[in-house]
mmCIF file of the C-alpha atoms, coordinates in Angstrom:
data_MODEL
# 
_entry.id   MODEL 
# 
loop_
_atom_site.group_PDB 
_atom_site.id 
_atom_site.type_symbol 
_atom_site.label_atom_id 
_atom_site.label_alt_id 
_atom_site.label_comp_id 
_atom_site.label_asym_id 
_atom_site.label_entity_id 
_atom_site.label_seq_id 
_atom_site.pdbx_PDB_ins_code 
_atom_site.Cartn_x 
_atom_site.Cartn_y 
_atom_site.Cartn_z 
_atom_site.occupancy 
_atom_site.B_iso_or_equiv 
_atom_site.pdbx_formal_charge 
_atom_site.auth_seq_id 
_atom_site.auth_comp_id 
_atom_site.auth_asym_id 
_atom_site.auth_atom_id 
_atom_site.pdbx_PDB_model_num 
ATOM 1  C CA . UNK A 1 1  ? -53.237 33.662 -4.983  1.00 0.00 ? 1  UNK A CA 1 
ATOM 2  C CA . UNK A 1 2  ? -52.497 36.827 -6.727  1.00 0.00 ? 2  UNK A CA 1 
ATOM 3  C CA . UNK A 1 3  ? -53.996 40.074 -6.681  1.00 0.00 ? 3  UNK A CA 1 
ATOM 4  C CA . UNK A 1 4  ? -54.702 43.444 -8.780  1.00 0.00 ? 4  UNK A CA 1 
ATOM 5  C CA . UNK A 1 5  ? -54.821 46.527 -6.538  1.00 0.00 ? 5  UNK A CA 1 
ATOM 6  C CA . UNK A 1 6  ? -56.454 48.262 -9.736  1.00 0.00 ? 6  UNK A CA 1 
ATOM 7  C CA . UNK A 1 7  ? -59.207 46.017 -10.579 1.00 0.00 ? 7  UNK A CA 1 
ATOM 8  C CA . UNK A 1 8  ? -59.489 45.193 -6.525  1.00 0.00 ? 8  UNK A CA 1 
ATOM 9  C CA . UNK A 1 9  ? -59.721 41.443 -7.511  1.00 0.00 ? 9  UNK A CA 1 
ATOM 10 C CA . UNK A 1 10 ? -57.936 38.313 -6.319  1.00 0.00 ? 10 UNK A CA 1 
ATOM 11 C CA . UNK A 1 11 ? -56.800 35.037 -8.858  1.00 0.00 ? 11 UNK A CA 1 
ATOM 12 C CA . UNK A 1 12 ? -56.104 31.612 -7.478  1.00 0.00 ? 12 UNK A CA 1 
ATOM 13 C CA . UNK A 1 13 ? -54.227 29.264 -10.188 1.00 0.00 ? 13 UNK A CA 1 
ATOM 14 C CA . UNK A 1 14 ? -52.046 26.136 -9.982  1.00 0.00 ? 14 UNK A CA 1 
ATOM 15 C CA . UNK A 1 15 ? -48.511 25.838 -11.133 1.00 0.00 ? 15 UNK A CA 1 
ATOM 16 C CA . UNK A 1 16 ? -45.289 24.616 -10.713 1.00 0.00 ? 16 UNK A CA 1 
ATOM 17 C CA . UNK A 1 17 ? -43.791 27.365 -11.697 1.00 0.00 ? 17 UNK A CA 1 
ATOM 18 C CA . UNK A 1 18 ? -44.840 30.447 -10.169 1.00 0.00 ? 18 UNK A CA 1 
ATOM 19 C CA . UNK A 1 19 ? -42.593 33.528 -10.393 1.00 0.00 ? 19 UNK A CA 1 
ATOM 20 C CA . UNK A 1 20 ? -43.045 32.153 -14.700 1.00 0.00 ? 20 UNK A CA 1 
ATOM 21 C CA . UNK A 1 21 ? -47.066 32.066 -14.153 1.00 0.00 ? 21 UNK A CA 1 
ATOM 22 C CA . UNK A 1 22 ? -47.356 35.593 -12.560 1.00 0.00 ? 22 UNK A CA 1 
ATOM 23 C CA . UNK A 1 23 ? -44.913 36.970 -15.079 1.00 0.00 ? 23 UNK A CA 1 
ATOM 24 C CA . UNK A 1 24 ? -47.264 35.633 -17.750 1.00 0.00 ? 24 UNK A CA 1 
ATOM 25 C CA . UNK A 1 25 ? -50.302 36.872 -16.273 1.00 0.00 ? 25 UNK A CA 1 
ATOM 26 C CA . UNK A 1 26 ? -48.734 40.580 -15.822 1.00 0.00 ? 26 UNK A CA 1 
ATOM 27 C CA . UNK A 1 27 ? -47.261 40.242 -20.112 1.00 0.00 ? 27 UNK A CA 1 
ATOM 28 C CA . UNK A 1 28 ? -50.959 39.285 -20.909 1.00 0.00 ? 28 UNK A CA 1 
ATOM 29 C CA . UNK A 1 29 ? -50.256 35.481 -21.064 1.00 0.00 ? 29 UNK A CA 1 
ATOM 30 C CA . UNK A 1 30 ? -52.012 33.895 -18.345 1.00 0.00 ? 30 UNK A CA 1 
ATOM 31 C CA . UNK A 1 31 ? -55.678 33.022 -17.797 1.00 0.00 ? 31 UNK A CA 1 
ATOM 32 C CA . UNK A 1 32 ? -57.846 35.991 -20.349 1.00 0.00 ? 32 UNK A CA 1 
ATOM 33 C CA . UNK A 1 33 ? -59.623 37.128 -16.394 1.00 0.00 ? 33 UNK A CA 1 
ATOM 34 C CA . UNK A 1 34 ? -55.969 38.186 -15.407 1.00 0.00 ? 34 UNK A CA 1 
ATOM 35 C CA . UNK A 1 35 ? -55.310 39.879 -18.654 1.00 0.00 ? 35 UNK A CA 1 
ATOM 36 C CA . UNK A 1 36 ? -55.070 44.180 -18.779 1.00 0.00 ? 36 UNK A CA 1 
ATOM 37 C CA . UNK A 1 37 ? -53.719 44.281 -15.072 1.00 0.00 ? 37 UNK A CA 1 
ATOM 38 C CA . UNK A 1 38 ? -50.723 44.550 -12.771 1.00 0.00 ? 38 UNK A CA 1 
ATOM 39 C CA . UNK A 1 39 ? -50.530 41.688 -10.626 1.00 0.00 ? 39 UNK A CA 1 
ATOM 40 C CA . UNK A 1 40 ? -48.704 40.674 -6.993  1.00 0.00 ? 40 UNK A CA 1 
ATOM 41 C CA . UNK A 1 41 ? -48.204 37.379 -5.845  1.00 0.00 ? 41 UNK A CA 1 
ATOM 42 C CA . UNK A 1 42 ? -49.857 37.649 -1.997  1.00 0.00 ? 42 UNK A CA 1 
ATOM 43 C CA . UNK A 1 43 ? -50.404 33.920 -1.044  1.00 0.00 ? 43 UNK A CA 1 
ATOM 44 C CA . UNK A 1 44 ? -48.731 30.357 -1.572  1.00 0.00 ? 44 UNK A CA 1 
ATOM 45 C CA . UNK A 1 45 ? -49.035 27.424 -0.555  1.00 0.00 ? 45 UNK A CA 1 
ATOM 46 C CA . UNK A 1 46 ? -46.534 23.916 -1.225  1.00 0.00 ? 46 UNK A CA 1 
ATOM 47 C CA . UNK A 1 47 ? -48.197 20.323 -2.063  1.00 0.00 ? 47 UNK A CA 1 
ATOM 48 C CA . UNK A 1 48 ? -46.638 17.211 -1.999  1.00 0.00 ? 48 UNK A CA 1 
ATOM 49 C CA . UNK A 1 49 ? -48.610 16.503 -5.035  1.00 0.00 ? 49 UNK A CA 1 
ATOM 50 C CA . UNK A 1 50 ? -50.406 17.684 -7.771  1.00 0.00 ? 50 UNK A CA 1 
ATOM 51 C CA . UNK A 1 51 ? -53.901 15.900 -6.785  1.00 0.00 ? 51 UNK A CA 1 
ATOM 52 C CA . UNK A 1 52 ? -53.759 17.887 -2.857  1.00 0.00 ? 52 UNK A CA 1 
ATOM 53 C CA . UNK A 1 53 ? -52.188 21.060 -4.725  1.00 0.00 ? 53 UNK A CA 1 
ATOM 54 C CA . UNK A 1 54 ? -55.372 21.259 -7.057  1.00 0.00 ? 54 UNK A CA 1 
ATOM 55 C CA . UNK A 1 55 ? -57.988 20.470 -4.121  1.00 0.00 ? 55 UNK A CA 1 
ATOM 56 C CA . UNK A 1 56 ? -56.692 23.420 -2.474  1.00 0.00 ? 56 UNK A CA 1 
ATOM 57 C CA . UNK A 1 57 ? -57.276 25.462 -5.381  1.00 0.00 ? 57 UNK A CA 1 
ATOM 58 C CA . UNK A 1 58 ? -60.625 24.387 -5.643  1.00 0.00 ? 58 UNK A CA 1 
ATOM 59 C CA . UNK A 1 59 ? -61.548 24.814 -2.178  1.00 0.00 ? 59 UNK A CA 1 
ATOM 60 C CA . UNK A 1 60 ? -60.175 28.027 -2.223  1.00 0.00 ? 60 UNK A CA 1 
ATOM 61 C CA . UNK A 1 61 ? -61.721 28.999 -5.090  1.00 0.00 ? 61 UNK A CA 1 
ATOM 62 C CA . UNK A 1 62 ? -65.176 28.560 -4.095  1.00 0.00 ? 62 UNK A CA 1 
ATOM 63 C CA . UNK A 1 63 ? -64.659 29.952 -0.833  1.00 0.00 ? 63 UNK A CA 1 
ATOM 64 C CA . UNK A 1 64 ? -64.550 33.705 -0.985  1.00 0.00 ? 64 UNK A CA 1 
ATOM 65 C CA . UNK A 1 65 ? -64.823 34.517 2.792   1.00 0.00 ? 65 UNK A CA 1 
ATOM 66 C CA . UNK A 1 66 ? -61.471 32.732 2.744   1.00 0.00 ? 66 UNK A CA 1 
ATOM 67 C CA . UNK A 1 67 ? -59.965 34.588 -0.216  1.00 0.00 ? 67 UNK A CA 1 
ATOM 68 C CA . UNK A 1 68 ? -61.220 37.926 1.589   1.00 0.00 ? 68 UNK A CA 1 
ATOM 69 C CA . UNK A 1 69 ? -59.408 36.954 4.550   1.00 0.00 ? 69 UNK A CA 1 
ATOM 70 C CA . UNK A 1 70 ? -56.153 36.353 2.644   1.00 0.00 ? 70 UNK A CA 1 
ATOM 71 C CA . UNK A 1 71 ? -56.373 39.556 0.989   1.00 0.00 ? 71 UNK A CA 1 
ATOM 72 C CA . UNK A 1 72 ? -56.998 41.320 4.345   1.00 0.00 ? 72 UNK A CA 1 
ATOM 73 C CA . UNK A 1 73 ? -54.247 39.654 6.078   1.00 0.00 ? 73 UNK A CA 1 
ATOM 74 C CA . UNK A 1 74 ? -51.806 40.735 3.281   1.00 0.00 ? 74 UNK A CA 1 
ATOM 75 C CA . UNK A 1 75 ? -53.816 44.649 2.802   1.00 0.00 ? 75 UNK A CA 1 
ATOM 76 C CA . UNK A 1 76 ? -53.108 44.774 6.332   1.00 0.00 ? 76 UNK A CA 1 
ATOM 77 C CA . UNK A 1 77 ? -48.987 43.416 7.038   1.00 0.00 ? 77 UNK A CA 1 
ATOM 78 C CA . UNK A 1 78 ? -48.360 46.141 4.006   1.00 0.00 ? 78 UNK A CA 1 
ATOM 79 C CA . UNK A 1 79 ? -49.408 48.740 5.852   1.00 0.00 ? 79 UNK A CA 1 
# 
């Protein structure tokens, strides 16, 4: 998951590669919702495969009391 301090708005994405995927979302490459802000990489998460990696994503997508408490936990260790 990857956030934008300026927009105050969280991304969640799959990838294998992820130091390439958040450089391409800060260069105005990644997914157009990502595009026009500075991003930081504030939660990740290892799958043993691709199918468990992208349930995850889903699941986290559609849960936004989850995301919030992500983001809170990170907003708060960085303070």
């Amino acid at each position: 998951m990857i956030y934008s301090k300026q927009r105050n708005a969280t991304y969640v994405g799959y990838t294998v590669n992820i130091l390439k995927r958040l450089n391409a979302h800060n260069i105005n490459k990644g997914a157009k919702f990502t595009r026009g802000s500075n991003w930081e990489l504030i939660y990740s998460k290892k799958f043993k495969n691709k199918i468990f990696a992208m349930r995850y994503e889903y699941k986290l997508k559609k849960n936004r009391n989850l995301r919030k408490k992500i983001l809170n936990k990170h907003l708060l260790s960085n303070n």
